[in-house]
CHARMM-style PDB file with segment names, atoms N, HN, CA, C and O in Angstrom:
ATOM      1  N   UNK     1     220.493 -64.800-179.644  1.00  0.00      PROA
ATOM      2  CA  UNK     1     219.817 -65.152-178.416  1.00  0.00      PROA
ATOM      3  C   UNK     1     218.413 -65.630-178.760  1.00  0.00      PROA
ATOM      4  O   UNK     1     217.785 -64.845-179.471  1.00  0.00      PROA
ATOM      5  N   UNK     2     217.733 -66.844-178.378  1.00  0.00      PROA
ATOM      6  HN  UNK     2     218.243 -67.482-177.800  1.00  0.00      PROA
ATOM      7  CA  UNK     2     216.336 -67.310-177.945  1.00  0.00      PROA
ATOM      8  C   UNK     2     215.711 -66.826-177.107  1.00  0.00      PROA
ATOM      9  O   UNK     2     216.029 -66.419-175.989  1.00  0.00      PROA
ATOM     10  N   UNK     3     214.479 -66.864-177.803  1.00  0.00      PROA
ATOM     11  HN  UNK     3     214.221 -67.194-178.711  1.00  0.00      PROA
ATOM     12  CA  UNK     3     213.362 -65.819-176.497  1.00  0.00      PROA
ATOM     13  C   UNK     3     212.391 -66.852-176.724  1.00  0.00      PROA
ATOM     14  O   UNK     3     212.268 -67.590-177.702  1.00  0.00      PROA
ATOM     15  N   UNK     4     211.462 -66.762-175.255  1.00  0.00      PROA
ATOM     16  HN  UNK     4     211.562 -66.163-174.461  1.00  0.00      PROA
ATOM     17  CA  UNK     4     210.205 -67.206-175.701  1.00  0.00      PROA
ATOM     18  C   UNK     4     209.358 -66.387-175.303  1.00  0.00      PROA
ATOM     19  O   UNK     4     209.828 -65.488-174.606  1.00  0.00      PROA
ATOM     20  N   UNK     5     208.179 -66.355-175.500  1.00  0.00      PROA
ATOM     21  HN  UNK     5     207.797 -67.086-176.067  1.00  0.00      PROA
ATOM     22  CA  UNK     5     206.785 -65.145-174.768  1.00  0.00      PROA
ATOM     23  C   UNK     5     206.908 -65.631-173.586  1.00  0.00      PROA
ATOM     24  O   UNK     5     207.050 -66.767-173.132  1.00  0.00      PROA
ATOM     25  N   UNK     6     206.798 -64.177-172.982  1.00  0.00      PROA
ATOM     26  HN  UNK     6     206.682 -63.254-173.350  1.00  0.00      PROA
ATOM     27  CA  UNK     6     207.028 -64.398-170.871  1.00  0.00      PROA
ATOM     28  C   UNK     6     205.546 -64.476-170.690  1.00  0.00      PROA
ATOM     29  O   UNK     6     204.939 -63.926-171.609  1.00  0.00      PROA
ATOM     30  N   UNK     7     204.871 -64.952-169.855  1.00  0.00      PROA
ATOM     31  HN  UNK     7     205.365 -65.398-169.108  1.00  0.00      PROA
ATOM     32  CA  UNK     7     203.702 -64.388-169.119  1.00  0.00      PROA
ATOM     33  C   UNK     7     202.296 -65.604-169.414  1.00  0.00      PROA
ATOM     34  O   UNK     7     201.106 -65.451-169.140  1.00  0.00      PROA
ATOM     35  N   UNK     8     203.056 -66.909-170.125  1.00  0.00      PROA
ATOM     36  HN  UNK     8     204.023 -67.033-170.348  1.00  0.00      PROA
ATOM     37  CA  UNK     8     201.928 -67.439-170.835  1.00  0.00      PROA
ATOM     38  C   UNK     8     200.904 -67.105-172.161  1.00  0.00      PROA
ATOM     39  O   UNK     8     199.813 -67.465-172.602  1.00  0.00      PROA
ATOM     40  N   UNK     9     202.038 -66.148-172.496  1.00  0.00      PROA
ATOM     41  HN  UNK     9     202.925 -65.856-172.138  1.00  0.00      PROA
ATOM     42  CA  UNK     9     201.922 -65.338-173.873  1.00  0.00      PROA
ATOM     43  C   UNK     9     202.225 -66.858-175.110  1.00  0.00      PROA
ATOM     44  O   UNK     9     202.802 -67.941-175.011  1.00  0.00      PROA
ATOM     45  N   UNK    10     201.512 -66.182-176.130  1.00  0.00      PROA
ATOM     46  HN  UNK    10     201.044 -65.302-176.211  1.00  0.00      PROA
ATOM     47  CA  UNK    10     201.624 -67.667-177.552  1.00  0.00      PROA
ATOM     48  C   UNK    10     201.817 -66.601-178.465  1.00  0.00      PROA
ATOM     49  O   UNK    10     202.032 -65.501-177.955  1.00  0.00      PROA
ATOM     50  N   UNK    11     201.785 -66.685-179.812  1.00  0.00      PROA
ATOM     51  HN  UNK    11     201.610 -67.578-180.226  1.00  0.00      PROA
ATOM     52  CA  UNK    11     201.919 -65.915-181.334  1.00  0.00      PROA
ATOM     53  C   UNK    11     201.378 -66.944-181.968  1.00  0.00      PROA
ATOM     54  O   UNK    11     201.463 -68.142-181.699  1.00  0.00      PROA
ATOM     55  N   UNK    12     200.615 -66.211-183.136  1.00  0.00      PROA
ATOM     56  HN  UNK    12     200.547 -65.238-183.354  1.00  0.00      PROA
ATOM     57  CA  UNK    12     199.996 -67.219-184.112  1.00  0.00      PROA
ATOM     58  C   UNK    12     200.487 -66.814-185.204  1.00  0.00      PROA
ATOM     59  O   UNK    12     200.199 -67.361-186.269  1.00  0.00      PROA
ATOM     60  N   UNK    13     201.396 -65.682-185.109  1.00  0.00      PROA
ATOM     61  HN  UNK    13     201.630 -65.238-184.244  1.00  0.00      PROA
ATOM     62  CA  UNK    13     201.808 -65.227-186.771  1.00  0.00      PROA
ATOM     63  C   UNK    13     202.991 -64.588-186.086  1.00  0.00      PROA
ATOM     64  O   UNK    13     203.181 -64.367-184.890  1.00  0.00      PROA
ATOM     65  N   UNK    14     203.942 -64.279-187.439  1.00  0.00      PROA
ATOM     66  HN  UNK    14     203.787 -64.458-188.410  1.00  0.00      PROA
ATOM     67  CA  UNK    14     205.168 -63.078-187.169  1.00  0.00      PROA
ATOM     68  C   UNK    14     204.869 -61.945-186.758  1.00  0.00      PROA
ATOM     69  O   UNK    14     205.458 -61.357-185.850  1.00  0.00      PROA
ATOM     70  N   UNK    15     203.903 -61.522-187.400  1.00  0.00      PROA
ATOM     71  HN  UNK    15     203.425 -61.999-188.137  1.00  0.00      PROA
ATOM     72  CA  UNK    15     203.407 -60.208-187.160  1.00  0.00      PROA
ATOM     73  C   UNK    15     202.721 -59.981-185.910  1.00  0.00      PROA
ATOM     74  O   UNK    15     202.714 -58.816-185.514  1.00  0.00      PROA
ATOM     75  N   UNK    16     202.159 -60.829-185.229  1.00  0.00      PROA
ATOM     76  HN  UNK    16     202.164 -61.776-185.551  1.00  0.00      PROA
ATOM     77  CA  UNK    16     201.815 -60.652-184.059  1.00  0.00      PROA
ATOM     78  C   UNK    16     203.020 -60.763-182.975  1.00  0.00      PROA
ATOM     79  O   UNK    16     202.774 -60.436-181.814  1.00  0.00      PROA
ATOM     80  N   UNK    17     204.086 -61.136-183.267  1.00  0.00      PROA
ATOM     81  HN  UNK    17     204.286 -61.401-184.210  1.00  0.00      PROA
ATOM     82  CA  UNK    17     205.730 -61.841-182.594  1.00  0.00      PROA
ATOM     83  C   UNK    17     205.820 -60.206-182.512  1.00  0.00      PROA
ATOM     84  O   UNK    17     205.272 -59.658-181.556  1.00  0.00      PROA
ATOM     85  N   UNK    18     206.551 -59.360-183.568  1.00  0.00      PROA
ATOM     86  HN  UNK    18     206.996 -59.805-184.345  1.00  0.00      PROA
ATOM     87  CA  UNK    18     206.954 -58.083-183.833  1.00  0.00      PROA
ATOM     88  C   UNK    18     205.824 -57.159-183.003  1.00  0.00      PROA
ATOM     89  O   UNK    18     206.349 -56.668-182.004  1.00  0.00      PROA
ATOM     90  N   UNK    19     205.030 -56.953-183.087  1.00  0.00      PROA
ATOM     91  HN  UNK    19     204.603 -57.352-183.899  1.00  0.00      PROA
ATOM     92  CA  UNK    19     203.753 -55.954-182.409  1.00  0.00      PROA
ATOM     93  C   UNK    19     204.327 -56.031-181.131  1.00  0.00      PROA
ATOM     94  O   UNK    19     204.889 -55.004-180.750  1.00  0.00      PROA
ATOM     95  N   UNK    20     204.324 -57.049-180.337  1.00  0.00      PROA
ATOM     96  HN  UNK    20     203.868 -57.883-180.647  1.00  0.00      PROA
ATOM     97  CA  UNK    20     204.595 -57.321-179.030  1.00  0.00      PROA
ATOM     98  C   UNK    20     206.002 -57.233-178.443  1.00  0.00      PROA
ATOM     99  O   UNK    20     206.304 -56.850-177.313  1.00  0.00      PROA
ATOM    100  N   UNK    21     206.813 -57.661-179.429  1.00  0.00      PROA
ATOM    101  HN  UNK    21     206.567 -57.972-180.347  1.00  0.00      PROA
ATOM    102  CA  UNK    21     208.346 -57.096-179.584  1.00  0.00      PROA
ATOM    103  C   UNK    21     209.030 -55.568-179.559  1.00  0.00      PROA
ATOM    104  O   UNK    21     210.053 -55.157-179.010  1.00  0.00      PROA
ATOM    105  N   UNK    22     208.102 -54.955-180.326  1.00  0.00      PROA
ATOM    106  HN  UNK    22     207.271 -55.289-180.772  1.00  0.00      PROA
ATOM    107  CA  UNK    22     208.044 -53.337-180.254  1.00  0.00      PROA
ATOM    108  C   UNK    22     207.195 -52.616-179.383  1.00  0.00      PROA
ATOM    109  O   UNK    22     207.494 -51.442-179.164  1.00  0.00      PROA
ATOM    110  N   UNK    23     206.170 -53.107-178.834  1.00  0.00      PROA
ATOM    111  HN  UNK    23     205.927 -54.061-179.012  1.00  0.00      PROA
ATOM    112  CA  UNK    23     205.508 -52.509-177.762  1.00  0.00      PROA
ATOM    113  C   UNK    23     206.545 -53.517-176.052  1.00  0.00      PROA
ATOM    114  O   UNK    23     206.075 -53.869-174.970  1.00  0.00      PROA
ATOM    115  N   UNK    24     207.506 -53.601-176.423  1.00  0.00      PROA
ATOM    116  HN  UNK    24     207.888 -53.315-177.302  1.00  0.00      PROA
ATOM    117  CA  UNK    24     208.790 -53.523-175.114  1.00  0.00      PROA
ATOM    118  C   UNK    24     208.128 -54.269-174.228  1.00  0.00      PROA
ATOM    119  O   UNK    24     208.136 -53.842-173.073  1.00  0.00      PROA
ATOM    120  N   UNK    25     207.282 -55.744-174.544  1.00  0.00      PROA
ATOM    121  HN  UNK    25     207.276 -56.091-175.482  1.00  0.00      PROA
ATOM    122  CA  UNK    25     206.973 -56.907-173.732  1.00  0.00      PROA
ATOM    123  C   UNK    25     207.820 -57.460-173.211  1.00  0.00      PROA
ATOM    124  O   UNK    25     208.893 -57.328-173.799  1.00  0.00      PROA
ATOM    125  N   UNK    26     207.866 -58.337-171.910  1.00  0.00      PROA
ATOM    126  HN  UNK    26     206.994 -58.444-171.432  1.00  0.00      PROA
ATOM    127  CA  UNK    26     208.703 -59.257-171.439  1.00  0.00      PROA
ATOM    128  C   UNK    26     208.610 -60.611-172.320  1.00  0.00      PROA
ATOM    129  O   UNK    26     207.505 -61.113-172.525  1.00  0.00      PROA
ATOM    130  N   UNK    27     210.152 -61.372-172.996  1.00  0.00      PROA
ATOM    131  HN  UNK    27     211.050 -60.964-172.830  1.00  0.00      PROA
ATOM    132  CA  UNK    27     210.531 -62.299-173.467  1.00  0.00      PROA
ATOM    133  C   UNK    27     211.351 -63.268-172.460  1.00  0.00      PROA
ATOM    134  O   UNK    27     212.111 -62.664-171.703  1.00  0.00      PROA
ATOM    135  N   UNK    28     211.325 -64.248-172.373  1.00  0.00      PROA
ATOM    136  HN  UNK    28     210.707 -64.739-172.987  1.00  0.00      PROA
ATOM    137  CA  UNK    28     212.205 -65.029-171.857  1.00  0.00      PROA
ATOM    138  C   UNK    28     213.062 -65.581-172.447  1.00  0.00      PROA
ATOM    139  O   UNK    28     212.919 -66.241-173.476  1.00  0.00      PROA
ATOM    140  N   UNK    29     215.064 -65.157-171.260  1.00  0.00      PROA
ATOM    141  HN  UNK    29     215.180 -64.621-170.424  1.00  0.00      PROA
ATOM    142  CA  UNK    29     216.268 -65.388-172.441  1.00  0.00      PROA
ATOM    143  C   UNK    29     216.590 -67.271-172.564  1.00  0.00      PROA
ATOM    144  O   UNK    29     217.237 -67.751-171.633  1.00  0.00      PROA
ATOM    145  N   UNK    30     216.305 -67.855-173.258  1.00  0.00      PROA
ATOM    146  HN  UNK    30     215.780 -67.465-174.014  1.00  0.00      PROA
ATOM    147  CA  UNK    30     216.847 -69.508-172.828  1.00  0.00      PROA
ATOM    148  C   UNK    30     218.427 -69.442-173.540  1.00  0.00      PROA
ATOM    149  O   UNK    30     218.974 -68.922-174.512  1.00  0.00      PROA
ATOM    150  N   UNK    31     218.815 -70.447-172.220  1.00  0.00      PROA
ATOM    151  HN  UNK    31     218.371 -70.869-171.429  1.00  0.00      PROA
ATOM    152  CA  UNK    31     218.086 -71.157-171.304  1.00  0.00      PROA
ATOM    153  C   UNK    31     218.574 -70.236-170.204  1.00  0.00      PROA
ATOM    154  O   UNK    31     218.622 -70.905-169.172  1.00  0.00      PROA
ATOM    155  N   UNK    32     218.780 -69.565-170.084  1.00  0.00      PROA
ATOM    156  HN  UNK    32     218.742 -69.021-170.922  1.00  0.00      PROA
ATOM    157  CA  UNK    32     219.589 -68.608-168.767  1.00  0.00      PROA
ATOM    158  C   UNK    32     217.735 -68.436-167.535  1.00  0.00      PROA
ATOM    159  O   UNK    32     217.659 -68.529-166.310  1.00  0.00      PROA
ATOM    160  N   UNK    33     216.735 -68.210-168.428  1.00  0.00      PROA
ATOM    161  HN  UNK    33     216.796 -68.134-169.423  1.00  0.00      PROA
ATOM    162  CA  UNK    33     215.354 -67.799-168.148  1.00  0.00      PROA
ATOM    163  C   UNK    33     215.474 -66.199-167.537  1.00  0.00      PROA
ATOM    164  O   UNK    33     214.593 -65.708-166.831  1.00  0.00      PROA
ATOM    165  N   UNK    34     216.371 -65.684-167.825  1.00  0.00      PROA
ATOM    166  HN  UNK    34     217.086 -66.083-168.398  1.00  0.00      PROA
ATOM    167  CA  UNK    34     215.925 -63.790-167.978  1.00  0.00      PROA
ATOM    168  C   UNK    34     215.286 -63.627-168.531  1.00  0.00      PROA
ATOM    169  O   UNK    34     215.251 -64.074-169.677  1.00  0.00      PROA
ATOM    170  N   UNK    35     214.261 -62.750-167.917  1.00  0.00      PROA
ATOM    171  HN  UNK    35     214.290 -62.387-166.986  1.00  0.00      PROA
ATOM    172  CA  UNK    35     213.525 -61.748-168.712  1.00  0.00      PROA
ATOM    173  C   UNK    35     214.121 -60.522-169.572  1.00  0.00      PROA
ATOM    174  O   UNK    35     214.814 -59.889-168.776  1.00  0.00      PROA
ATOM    175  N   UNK    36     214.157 -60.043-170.540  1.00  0.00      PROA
ATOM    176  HN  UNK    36     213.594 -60.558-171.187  1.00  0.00      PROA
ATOM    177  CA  UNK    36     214.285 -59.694-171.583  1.00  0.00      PROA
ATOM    178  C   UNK    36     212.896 -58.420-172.023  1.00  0.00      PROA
ATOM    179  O   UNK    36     211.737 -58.423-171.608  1.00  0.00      PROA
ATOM    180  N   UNK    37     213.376 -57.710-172.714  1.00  0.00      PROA
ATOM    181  HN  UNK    37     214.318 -57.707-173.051  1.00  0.00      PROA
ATOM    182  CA  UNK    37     212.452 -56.816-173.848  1.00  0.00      PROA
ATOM    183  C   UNK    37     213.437 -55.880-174.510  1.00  0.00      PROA
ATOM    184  O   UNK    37     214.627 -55.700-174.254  1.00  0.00      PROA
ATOM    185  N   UNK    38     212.622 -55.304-175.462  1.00  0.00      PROA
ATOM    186  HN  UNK    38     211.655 -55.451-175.670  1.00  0.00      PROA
ATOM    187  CA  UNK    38     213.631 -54.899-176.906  1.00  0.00      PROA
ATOM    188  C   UNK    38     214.353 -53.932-176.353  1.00  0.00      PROA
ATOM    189  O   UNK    38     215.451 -53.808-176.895  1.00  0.00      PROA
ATOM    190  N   UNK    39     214.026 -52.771-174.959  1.00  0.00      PROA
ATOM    191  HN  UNK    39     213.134 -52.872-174.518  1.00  0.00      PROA
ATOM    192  CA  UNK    39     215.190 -51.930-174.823  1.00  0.00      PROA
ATOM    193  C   UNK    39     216.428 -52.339-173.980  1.00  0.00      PROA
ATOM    194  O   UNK    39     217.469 -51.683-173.953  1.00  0.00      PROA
ATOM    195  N   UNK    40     216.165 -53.737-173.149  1.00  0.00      PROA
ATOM    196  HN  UNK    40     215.319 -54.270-173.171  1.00  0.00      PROA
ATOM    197  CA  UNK    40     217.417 -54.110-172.417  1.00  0.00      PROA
ATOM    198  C   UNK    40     217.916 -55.057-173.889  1.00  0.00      PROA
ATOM    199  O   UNK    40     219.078 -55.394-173.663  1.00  0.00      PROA
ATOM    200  N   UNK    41     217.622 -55.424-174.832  1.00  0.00      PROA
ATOM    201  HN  UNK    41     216.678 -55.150-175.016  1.00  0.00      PROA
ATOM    202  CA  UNK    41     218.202 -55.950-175.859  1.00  0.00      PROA
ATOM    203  C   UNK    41     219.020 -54.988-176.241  1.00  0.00      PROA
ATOM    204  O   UNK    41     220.210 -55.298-176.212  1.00  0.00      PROA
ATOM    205  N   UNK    42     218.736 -53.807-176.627  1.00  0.00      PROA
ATOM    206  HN  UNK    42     217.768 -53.555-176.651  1.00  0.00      PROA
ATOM    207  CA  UNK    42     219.783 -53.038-177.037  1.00  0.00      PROA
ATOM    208  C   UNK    42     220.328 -52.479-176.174  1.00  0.00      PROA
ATOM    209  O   UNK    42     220.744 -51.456-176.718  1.00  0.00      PROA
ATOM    210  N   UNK    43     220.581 -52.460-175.289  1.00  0.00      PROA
ATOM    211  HN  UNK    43     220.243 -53.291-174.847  1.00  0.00      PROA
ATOM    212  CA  UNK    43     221.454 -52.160-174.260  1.00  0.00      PROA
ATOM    213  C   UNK    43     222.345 -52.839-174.104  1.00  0.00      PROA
ATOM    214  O   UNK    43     223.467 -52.339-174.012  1.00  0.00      PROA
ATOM    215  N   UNK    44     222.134 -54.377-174.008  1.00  0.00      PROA
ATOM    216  HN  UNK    44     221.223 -54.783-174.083  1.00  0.00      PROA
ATOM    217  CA  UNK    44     223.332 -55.039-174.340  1.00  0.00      PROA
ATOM    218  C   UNK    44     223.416 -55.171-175.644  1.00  0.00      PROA
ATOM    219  O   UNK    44     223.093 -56.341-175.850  1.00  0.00      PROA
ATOM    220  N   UNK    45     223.581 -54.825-176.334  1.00  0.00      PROA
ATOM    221  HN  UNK    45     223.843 -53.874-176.167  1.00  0.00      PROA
ATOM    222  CA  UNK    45     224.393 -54.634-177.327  1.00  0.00      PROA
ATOM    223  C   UNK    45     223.531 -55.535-178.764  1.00  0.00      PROA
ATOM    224  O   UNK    45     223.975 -55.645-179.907  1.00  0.00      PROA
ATOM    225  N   UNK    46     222.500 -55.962-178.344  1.00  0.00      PROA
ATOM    226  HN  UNK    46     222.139 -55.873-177.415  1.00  0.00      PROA
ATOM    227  CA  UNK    46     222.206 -57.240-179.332  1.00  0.00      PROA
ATOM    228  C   UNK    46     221.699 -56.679-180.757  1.00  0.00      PROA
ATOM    229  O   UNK    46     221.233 -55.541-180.705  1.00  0.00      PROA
ATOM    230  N   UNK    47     221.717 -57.317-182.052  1.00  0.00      PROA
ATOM    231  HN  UNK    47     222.095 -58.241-182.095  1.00  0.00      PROA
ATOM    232  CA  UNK    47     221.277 -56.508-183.365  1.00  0.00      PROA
ATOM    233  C   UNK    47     220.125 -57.773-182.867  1.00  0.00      PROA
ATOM    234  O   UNK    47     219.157 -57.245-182.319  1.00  0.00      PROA
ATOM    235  N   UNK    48     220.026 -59.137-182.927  1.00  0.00      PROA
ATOM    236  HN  UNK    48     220.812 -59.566-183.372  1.00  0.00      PROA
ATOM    237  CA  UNK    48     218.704 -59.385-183.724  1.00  0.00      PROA
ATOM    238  C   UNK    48     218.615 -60.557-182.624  1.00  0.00      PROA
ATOM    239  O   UNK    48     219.631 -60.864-182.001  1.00  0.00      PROA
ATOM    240  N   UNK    49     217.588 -61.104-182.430  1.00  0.00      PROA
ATOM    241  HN  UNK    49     216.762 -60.854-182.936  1.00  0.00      PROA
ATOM    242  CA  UNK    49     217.230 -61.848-181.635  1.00  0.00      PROA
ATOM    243  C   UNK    49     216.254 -62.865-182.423  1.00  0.00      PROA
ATOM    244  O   UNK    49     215.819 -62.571-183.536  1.00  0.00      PROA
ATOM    245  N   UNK    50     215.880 -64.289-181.669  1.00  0.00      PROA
ATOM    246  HN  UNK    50     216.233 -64.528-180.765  1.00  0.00      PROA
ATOM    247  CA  UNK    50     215.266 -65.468-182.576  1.00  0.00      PROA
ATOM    248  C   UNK    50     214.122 -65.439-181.395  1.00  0.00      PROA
ATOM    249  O   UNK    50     214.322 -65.262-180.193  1.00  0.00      PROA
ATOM    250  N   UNK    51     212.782 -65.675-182.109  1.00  0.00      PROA
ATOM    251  HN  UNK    51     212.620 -65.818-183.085  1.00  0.00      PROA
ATOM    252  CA  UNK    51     211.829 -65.973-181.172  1.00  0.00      PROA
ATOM    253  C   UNK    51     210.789 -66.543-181.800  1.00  0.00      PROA
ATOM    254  O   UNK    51     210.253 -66.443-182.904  1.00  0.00      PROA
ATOM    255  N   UNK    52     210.553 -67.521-180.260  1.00  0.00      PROA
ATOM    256  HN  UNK    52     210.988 -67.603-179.364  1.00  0.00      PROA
ATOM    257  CA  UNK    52     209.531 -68.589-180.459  1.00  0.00      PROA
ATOM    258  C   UNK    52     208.229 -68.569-180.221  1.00  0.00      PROA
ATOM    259  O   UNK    52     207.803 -68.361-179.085  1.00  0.00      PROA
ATOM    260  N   UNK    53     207.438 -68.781-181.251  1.00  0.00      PROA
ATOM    261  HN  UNK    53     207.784 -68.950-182.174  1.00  0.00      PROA
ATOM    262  CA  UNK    53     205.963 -68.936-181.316  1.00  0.00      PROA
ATOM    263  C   UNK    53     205.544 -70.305-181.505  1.00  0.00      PROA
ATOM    264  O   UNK    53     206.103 -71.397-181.400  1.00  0.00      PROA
ATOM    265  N   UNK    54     204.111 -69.817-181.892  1.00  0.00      PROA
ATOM    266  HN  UNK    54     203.657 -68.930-181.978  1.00  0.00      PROA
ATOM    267  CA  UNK    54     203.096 -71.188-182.021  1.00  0.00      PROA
ATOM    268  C   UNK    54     203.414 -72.573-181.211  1.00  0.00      PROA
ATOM    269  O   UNK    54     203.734 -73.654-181.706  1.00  0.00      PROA
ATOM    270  N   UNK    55     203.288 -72.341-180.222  1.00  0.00      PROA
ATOM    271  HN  UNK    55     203.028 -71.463-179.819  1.00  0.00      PROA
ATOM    272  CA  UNK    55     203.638 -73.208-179.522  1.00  0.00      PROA
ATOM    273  C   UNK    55     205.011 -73.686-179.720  1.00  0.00      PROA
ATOM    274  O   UNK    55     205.303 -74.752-180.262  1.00  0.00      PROA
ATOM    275  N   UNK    56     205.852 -72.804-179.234  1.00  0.00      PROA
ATOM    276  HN  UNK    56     205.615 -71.938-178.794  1.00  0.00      PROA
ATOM    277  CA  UNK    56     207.325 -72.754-179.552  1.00  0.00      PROA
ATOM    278  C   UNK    56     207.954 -73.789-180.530  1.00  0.00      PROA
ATOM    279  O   UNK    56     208.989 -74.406-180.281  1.00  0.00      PROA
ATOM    280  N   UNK    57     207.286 -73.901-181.566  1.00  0.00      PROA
ATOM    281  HN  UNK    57     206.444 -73.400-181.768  1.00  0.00      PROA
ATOM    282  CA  UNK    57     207.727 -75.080-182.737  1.00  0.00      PROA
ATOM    283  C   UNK    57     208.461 -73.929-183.861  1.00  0.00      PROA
ATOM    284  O   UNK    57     209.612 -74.144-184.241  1.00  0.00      PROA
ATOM    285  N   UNK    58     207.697 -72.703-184.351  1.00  0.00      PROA
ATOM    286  HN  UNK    58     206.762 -72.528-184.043  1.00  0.00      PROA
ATOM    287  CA  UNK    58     208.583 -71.916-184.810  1.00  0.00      PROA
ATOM    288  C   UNK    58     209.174 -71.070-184.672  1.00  0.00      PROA
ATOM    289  O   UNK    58     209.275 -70.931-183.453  1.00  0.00      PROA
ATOM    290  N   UNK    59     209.796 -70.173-185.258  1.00  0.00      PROA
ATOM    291  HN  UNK    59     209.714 -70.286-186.248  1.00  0.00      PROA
ATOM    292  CA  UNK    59     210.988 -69.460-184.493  1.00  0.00      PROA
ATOM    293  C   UNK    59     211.220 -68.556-185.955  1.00  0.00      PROA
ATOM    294  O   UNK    59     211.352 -68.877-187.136  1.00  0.00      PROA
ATOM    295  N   UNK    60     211.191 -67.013-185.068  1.00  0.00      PROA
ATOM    296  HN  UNK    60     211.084 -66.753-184.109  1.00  0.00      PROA
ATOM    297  CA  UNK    60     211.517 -66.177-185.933  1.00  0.00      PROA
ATOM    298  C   UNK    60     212.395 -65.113-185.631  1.00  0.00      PROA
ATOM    299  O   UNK    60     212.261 -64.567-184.535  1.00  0.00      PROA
ATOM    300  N   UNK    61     213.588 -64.580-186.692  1.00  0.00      PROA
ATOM    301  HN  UNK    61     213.697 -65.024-187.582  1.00  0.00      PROA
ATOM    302  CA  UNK    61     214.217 -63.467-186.216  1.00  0.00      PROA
ATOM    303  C   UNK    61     213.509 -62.208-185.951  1.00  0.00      PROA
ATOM    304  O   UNK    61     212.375 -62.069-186.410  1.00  0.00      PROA
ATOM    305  N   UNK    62     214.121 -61.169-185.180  1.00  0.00      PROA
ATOM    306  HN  UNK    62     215.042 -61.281-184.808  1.00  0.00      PROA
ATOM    307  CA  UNK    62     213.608 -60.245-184.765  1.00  0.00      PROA
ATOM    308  C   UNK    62     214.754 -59.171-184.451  1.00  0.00      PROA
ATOM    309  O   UNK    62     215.358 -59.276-183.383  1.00  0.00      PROA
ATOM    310  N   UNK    63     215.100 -58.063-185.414  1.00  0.00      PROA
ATOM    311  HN  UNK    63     214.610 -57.978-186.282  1.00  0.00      PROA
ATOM    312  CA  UNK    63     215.867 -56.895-185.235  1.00  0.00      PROA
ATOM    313  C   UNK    63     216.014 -56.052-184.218  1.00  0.00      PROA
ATOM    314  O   UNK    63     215.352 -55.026-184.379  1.00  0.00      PROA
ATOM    315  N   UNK    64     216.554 -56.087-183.351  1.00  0.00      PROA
ATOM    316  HN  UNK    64     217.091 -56.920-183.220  1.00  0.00      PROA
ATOM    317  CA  UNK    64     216.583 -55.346-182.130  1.00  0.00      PROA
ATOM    318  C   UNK    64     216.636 -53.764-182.517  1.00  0.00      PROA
ATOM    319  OT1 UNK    64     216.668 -52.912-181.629  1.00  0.00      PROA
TER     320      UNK     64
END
């Protein structure tokens, strides 16, 4: 699944992607546009999720 930062949220690094990923932020699911965060990720069932930063040009996995 694709996420992007909900809220007018950006990332400038991975590590800033993950911080915000584990503190259970809202992601947006594309293209469906659900909102999303890491505990309804594992709820449905998901291991890892792809998400977009830096001005959604890159894209990084993320372990649910």
């Amino acid at each position: 699944m694709q996420l992007i930062p909900a809220y007018g949220r950006d990332y400038k690094s991975k590590k800033a992607v993950q911080a915000d990923w584990d503190a259970n932020l809202d992601f947006i699911a594309q293209p469906s546009g659900r909102y999303i965060n890491k505990s309804g990720a594992k709820e449905a069932g998901l291991k890892t999720v792809y998400i977009r930063y830096k001005k959604q040009r890159s894209v990084t996995p993320v372990k649910v």
